[in-house]
Structures are given as structure tokens and as C-alpha cells.
C-alpha positions as a printed Julia matrix, in Angstrom:
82×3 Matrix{Float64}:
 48.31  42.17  176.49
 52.06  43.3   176.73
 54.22  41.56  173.98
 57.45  42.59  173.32
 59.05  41.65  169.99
 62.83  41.56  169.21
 64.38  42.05  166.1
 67.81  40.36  164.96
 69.84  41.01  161.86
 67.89  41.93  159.1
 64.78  42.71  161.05
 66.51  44.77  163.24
 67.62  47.08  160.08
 63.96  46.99  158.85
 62.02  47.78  162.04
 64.95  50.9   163.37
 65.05  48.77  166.82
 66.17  45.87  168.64
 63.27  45.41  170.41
 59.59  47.28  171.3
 57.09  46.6   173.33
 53.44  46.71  172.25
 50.22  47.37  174.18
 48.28  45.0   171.61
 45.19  42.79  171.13
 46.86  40.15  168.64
 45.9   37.02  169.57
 48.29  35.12  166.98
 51.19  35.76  165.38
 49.41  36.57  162.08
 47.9   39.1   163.76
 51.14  40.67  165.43
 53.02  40.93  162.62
 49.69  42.18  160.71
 50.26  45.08  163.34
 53.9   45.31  163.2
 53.58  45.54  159.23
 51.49  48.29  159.42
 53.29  49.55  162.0
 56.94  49.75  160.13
 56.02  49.19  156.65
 57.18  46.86  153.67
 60.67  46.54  154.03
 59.94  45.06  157.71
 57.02  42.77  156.02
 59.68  41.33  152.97
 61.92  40.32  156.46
 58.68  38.54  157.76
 58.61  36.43  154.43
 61.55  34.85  155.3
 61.77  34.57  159.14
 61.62  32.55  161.74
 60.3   32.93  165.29
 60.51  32.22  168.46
 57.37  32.96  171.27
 58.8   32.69  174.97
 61.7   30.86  173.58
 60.07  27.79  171.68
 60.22  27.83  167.75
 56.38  28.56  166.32
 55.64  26.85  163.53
 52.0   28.08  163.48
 51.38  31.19  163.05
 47.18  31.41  163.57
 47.9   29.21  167.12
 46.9   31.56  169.92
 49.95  33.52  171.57
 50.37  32.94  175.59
 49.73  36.18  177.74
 52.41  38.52  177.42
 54.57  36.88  175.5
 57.89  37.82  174.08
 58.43  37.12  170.33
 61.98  37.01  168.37
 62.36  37.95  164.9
 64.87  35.72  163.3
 65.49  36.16  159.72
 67.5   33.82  157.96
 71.72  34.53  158.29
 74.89  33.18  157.65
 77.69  32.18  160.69
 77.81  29.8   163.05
């Protein structure tokens, strides 16, 4: 499955992109950013602590519910502004 992930703020910093695109068998979101961990390292999984996300624009609260095909997934840590 195709899922592209985009970063804001902080996790932009951490991962060195606004947004990839991954050729990846993650089913869930644990798994993703399992991947994505590995992937970029710690200072992208201390971001992960703290964020919120969004799958095909809806807020996911539960990370081990199954991912839609091909979905796209935004990285929101927390941030100040309005």
C-alpha cells in the first residue's frame, strides 16, 4: 500500500521532510510509525510521543485500528498560534 505521511512543525525538523511517501505493509498506525521510527530515528520517535494525527483528514484516536488503502497520514505535533 502507498501511504504518504506529512510532517508539520516539529516533525518536519525531526524527519528532514515535509512529506514522503512509503511503499509499506503497515496496517495501523502503530505499525507506520514503528517503520517511520526506524526509518528516521529517535528524535522523530520523541515528536511521535506527543503528536497528533490525522488519516485522510479525520483525527485518529486509535492507533492499532486498521489504516484505509493508501491513505495519507499528518504528523501534528503539539504548537503554539492560532
Amino acid at each position: 500500500m502507498k501511504i504518504t505521511v506529512r510532517y508539520f512543525a516539529a516533525a518536519r525538523a525531526a524527519a528532514g521532510t515535509a512529506e514522503e511517501t512509503l511503499d509499506s505493509s503497515a496496517a495501523t498506525l502503530d505499525a507506520l510509525l514503528a517503520e517511520l521510527a526506524a526509518r528516521h530515528g529517535e528524535r522523530l520517535t520523541s515528536v511521535f510521543a506527543r503528536a497528533s494525527y490525522l488519516v485522510d483528514g479525520t483525527a485518529w484516536r486509535d492507533p492499532a485500528a486498521e489504516l484505509p488503502q493508501d491513505p495519507t497520514v499528518d504528523v501534528l505535533p503539539p504548537f503554539a498560534g492560532g
